[in-house]
Biopython code that builds the backbone (N, CA, C, O; Angstrom):
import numpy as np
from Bio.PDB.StructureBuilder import StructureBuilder

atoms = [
    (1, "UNK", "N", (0.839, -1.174, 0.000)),
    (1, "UNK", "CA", (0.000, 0.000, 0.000)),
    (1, "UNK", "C", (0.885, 1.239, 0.000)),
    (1, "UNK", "O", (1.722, 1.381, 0.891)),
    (2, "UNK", "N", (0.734, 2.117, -0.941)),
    (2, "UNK", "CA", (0.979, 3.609, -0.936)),
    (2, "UNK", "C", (0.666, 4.226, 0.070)),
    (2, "UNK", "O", (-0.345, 4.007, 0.737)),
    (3, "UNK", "N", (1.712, 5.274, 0.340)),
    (3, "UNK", "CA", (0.906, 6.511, 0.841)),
    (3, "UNK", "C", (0.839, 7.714, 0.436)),
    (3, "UNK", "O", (1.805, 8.004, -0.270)),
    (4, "UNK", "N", (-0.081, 8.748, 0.622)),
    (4, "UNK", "CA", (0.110, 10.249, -0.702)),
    (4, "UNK", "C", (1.138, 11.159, 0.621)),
    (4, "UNK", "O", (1.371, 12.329, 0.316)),
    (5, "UNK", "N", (1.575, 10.803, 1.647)),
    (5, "UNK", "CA", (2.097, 11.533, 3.123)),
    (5, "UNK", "C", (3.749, 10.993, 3.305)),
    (5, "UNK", "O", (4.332, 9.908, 3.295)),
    (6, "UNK", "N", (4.001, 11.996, 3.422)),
    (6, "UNK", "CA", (5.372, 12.365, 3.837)),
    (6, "UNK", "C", (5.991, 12.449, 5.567)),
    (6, "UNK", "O", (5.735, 13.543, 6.070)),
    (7, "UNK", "N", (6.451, 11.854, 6.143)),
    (7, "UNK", "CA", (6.808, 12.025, 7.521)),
    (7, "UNK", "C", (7.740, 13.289, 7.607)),
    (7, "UNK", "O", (8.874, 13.039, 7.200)),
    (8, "UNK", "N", (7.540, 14.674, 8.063)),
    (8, "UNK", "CA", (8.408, 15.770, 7.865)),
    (8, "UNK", "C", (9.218, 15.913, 9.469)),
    (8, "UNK", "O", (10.267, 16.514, 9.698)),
    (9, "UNK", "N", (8.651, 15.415, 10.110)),
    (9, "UNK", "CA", (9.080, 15.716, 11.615)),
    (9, "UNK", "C", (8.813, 14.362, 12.790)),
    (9, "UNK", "O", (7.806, 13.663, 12.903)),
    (10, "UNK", "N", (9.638, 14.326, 13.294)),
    (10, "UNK", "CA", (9.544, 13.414, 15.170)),
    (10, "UNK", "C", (9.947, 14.023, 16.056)),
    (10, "UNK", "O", (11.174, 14.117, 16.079)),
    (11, "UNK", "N", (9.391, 14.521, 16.869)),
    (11, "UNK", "CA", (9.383, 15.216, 17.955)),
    (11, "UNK", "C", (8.670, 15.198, 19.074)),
    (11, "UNK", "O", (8.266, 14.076, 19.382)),
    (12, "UNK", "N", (8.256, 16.445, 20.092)),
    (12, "UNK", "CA", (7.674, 16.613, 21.132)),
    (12, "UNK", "C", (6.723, 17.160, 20.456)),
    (12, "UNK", "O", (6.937, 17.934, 19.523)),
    (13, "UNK", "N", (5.420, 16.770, 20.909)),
    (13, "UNK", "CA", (3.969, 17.288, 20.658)),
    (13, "UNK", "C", (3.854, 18.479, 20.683)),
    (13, "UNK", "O", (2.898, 18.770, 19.963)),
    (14, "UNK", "N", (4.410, 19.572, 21.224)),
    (14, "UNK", "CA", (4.195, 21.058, 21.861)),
    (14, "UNK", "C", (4.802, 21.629, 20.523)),
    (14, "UNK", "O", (4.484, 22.664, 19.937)),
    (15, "UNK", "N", (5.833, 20.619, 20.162)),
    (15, "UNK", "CA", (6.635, 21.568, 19.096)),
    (15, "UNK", "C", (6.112, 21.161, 17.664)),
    (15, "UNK", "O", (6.345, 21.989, 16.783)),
    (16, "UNK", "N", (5.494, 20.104, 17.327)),
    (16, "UNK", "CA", (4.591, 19.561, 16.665)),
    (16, "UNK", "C", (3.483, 20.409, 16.229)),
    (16, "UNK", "O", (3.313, 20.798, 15.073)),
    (17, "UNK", "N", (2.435, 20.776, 17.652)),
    (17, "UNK", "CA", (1.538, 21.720, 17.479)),
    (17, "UNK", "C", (1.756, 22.715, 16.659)),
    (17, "UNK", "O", (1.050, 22.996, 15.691)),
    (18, "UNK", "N", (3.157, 23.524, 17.163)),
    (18, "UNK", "CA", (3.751, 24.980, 16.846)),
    (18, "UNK", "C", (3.765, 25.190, 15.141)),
    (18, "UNK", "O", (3.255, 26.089, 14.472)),
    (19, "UNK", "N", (4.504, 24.074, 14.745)),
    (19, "UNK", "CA", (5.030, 23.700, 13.512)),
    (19, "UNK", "C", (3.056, 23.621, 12.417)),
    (19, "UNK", "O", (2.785, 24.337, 11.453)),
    (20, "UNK", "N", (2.185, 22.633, 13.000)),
    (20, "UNK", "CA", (0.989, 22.284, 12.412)),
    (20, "UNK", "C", (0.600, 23.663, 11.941)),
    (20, "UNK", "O", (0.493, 23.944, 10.747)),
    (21, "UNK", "N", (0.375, 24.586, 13.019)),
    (21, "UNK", "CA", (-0.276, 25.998, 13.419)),
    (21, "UNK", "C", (0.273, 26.669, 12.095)),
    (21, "UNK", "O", (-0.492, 26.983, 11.183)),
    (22, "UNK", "N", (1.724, 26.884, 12.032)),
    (22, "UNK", "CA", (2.237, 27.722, 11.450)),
    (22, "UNK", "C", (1.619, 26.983, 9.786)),
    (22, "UNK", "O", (1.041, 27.700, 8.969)),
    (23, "UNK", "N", (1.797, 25.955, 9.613)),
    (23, "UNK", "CA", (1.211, 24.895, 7.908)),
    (23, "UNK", "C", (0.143, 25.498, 7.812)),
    (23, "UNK", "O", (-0.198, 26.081, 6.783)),
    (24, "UNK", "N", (-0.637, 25.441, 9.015)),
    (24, "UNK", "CA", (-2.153, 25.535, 8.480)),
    (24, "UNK", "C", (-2.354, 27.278, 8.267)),
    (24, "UNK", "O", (-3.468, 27.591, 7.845)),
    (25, "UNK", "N", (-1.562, 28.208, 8.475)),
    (25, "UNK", "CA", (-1.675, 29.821, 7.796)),
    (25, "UNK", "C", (-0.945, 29.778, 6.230)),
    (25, "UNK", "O", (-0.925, 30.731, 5.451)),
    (26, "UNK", "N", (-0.358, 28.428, 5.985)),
    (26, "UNK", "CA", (-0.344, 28.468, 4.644)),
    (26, "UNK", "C", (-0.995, 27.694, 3.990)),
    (26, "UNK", "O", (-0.701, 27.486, 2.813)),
    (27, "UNK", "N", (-1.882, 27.171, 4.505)),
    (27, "UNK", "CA", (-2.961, 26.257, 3.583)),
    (27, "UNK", "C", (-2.793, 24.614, 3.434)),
    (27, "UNK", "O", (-3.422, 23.796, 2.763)),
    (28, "UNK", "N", (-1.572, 24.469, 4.431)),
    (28, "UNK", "CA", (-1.092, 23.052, 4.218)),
    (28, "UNK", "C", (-1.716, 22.337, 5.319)),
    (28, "UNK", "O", (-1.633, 23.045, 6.323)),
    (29, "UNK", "N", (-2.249, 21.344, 5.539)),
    (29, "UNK", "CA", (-3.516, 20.102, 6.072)),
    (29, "UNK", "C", (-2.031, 19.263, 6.498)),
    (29, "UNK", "O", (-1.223, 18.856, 5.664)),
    (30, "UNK", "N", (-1.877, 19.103, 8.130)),
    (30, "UNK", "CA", (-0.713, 18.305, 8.545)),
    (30, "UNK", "C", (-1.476, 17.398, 9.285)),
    (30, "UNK", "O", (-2.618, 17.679, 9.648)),
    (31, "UNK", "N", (-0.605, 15.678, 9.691)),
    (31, "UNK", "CA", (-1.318, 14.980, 10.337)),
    (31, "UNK", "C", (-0.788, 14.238, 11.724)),
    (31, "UNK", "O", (-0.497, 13.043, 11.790)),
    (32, "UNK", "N", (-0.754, 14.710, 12.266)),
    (32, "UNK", "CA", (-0.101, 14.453, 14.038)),
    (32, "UNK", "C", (-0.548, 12.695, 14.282)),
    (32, "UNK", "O", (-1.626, 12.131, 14.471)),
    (33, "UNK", "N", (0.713, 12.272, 14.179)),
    (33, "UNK", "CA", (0.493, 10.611, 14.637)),
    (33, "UNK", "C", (1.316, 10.845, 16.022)),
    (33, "UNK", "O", (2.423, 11.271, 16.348)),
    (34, "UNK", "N", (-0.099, 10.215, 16.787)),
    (34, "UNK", "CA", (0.572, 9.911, 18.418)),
    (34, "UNK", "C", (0.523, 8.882, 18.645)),
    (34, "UNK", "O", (-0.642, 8.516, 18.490)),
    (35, "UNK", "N", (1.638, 7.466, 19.199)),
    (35, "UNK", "CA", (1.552, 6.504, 19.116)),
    (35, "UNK", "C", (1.086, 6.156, 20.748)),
    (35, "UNK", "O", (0.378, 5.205, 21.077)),
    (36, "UNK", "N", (1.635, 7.111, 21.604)),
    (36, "UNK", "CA", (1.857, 6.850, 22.966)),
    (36, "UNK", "C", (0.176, 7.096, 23.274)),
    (36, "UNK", "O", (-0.374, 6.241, 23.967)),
    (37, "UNK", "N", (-0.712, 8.353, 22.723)),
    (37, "UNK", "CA", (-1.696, 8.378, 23.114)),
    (37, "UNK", "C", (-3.071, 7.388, 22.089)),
    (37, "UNK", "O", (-4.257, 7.415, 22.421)),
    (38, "UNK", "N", (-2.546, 6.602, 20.874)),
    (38, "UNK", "CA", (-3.194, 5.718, 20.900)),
    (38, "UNK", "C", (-3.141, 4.129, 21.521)),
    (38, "UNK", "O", (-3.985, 3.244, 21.669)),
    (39, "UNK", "N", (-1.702, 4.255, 21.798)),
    (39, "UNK", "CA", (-1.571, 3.049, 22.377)),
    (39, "UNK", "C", (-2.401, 3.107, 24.284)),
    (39, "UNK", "O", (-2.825, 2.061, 24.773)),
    (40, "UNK", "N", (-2.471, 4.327, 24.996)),
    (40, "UNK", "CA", (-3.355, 4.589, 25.731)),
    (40, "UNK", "C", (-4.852, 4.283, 25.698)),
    (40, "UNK", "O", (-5.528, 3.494, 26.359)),
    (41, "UNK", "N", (-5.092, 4.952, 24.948)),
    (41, "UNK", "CA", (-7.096, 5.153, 24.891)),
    (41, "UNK", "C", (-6.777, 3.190, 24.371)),
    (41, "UNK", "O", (-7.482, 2.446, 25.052)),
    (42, "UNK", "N", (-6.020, 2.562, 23.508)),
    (42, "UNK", "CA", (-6.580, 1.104, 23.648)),
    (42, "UNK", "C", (-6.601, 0.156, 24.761)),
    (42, "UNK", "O", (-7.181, -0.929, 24.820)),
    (43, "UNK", "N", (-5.731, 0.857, 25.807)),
    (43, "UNK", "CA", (-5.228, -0.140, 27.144)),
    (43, "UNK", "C", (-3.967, -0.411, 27.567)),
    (43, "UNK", "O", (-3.666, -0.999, 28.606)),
    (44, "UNK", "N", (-2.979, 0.181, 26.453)),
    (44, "UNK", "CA", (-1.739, 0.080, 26.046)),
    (44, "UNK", "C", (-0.786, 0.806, 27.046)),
    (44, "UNK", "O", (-1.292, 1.848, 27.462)),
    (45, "UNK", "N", (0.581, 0.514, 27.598)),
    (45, "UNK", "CA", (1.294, 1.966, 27.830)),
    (45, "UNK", "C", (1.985, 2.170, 27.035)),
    (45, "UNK", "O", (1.763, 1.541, 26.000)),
    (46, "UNK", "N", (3.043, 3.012, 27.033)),
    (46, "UNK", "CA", (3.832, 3.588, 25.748)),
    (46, "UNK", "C", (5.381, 4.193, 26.254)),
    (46, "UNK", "O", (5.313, 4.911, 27.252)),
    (47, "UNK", "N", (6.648, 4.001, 25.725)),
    (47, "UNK", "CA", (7.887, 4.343, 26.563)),
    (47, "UNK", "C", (7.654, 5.569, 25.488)),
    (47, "UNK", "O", (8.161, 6.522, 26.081)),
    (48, "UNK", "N", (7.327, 5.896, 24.653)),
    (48, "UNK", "CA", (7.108, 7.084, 23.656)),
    (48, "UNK", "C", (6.194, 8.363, 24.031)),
    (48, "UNK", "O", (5.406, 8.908, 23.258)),
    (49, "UNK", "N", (6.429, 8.701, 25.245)),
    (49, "UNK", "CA", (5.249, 9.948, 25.258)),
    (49, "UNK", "C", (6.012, 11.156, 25.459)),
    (49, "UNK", "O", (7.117, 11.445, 25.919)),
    (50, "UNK", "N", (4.825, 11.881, 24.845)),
    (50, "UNK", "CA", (5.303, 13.494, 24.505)),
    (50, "UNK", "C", (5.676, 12.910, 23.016)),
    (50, "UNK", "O", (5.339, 13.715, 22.147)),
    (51, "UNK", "N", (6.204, 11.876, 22.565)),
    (51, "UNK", "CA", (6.718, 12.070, 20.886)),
    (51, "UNK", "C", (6.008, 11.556, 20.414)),
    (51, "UNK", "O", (5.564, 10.425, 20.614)),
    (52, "UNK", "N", (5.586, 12.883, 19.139)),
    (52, "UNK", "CA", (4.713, 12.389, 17.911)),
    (52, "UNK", "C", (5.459, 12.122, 15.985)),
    (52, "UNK", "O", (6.644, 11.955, 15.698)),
    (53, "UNK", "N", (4.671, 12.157, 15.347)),
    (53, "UNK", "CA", (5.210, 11.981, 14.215)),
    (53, "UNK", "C", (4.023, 13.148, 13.410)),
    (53, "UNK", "O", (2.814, 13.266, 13.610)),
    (54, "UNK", "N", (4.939, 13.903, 12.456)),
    (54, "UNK", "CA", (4.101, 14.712, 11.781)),
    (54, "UNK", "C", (4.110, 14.518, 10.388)),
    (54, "UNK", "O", (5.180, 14.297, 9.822)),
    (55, "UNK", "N", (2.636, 14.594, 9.520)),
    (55, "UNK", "CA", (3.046, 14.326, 7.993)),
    (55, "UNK", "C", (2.263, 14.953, 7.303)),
    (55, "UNK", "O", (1.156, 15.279, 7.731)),
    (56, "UNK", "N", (2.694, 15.248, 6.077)),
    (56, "UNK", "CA", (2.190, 16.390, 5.270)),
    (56, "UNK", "C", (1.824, 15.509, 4.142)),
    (56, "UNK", "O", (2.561, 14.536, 3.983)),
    (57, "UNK", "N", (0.759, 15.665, 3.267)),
    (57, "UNK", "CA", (0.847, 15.436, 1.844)),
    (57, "UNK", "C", (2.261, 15.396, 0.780)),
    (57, "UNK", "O", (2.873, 16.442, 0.564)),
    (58, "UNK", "N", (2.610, 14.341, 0.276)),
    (58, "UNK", "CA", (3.749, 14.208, -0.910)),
    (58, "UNK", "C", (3.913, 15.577, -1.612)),
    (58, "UNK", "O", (4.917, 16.161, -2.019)),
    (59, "UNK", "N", (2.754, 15.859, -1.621)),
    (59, "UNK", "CA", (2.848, 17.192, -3.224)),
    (59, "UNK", "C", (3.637, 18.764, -1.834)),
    (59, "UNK", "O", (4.041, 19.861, -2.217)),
    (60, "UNK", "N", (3.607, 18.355, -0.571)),
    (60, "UNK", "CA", (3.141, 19.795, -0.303)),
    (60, "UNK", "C", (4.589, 20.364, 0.653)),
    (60, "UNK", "O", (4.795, 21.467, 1.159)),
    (61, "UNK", "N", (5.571, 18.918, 0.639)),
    (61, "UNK", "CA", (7.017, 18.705, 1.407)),
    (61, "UNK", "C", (8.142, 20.217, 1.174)),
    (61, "UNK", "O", (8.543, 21.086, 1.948)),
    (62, "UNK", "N", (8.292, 20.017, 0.099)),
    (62, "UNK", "CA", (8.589, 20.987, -0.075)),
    (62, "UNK", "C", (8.420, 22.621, 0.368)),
    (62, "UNK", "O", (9.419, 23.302, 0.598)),
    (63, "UNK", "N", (7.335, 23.056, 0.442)),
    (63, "UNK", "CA", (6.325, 23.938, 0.808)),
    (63, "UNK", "C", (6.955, 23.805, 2.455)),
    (63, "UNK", "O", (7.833, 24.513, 2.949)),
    (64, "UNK", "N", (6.529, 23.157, 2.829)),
    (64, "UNK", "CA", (6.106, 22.351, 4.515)),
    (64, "UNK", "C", (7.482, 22.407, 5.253)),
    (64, "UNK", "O", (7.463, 22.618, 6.466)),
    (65, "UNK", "N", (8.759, 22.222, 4.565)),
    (65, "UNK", "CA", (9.811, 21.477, 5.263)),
    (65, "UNK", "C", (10.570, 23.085, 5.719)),
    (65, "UNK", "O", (10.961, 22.987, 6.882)),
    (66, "UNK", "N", (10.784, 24.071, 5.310)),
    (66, "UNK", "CA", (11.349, 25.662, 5.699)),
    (66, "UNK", "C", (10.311, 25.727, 6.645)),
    (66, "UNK", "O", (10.795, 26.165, 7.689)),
    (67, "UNK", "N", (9.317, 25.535, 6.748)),
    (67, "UNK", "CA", (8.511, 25.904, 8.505)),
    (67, "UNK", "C", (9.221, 24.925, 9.615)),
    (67, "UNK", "O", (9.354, 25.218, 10.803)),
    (68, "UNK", "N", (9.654, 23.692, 8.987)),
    (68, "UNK", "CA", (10.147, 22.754, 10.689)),
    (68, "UNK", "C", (11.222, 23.473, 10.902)),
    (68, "UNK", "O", (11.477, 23.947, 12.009)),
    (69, "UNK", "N", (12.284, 23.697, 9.417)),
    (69, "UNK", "CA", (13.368, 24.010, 9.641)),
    (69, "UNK", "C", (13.290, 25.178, 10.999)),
    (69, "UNK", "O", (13.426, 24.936, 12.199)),
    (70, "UNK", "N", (13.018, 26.524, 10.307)),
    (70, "UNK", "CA", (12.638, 27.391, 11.029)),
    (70, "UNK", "C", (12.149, 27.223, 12.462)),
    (70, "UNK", "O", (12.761, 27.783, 13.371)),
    (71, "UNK", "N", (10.965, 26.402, 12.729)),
    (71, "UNK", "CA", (10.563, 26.334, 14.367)),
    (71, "UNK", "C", (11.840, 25.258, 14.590)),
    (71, "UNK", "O", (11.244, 24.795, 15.562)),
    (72, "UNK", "N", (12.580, 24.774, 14.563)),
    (72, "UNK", "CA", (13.357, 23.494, 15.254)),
    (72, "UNK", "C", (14.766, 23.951, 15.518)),
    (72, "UNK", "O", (15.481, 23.536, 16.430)),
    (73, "UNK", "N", (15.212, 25.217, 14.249)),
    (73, "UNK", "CA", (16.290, 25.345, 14.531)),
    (73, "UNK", "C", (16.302, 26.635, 15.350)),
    (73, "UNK", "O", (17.286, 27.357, 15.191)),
    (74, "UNK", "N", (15.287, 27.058, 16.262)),
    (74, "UNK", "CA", (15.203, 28.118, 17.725)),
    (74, "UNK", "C", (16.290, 27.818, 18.670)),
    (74, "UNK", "O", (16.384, 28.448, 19.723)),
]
sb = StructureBuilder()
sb.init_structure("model")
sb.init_model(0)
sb.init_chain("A")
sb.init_seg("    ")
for serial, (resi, resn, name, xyz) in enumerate(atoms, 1):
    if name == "N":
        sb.init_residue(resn, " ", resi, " ")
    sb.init_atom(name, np.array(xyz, "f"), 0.0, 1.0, " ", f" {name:<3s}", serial, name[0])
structure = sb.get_structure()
């Protein structure tokens, strides 16, 4: 199976957010994978918390990747 999503970032959720916020004033649709808080809500624990995974559409990486740069390299 394909995917049309790009993994642009792994990080801390807070900085995740920051990064989404800033995509979505340019029109770019990002998708926050939390493993620690789905492995929770199923019953699960998780040595992974606070870290998520962020992904953008294939077409939009480019576009997308000067915003992590920017928030990550603070």
């Amino acid at each position: 199976m394909t995917s049309n999503y790009k993994k642009i970032f792994t990080g801390d959720s807070l900085v995740a957010r920051q990064i989404v916020s800033q995509l979505h004033g340019l029109g770019i649709e990002a998708i926050i994978k939390d493993e620690a808080e789905s492995a929770r809500l199923s019953g699960f624990a998780s040595s992974m918390l606070g870290q998520v995974d962020l992904f953008v559409n294939k077409d939009e990486v480019a576009k997308a990747t000067p915003v992590v740069n920017k928030i990550t390299q603070k």
